[in-house]
C-alpha positions as CSV (number, residue, x, y, z in Angstrom):
1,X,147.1,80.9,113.9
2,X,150.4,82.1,112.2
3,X,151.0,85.8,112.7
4,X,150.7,87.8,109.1
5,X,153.4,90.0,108.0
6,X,153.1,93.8,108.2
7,X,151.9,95.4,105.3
8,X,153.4,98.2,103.6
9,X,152.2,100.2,100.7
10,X,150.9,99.3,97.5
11,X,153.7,101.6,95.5
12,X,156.8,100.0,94.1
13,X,159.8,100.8,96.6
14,X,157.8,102.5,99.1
15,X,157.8,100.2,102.6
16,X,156.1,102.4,104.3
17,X,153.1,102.1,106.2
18,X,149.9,102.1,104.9
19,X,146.9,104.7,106.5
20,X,144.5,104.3,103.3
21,X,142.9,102.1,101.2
22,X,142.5,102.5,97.1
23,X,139.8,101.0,95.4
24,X,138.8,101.5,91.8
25,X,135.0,101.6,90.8
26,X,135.0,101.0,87.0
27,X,131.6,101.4,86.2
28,X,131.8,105.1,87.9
29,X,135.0,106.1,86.6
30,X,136.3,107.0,90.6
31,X,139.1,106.3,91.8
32,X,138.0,105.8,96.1
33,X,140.6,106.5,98.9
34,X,139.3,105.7,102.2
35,X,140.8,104.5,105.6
36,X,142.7,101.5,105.1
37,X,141.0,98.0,104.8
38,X,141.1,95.4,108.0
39,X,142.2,93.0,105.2
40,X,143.9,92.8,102.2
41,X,141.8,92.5,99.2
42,X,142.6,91.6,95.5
43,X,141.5,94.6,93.7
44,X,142.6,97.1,96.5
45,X,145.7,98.8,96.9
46,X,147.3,100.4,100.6
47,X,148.6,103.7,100.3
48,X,150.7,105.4,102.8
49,X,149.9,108.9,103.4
50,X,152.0,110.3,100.8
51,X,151.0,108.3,98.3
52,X,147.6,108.7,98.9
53,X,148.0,112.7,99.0
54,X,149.3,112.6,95.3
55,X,147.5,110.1,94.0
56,X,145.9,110.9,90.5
57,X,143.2,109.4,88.3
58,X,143.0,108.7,84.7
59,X,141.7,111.6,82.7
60,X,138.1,111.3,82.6
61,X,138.0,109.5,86.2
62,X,137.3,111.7,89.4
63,X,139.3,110.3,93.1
64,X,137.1,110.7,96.0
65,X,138.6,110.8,99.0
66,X,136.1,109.5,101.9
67,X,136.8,110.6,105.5
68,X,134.4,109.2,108.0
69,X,136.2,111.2,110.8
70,X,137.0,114.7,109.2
71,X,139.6,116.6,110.7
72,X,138.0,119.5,112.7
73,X,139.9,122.7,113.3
C-alpha cells in the first residue's frame, strides 16, 4: 500500500496542519467545523486551528462548531 502524503490545510498558502474538518450543509444554511476527517472527502475542507478559529459564514448562514470532547476547566 503506498504511503499518502501529509495533509495540510484547506487555505491557500497555509501548510499547516490540519486539527478540523469543514463541511458545508446547504440545505441548512451551516457552515459545520468538527474534528478532522480520517479521510479526505470531496466536499470537505481541513482547517488548521487558526483557520478554523476565524472562519466566517455567508450572511444568512450560521457555523457550528461541534466538539465531542469539550474542553473542561
Amino acid at each position: 500500500m503506498r504511503e499518502r502524503p501529509p495533509r495540510s490545510c484547506s487555505k491557500v498558502g497555509c501548510s499547516t496542519t490540519p486539527q478540523w474538518t469543514l463541511t458545508y450543509v446547504y440545505d441548512d444554511q451551516e457552515a459545520v467545523i468538527g474534528p478532522l476527517a480520517m479521510r479526505t472527502e470531496p466536499h470537505s475542507y481541513d482547517l488548521c486551528d487558526g483557520h478554523a478559529d476565524r472562519l466566517t459564514a455567508p450572511v444568512g448562514w450560521r457555523v457550528v462548531r461541534y466538539r465531542p470532547y469539550p474542553d473542561v476547566s
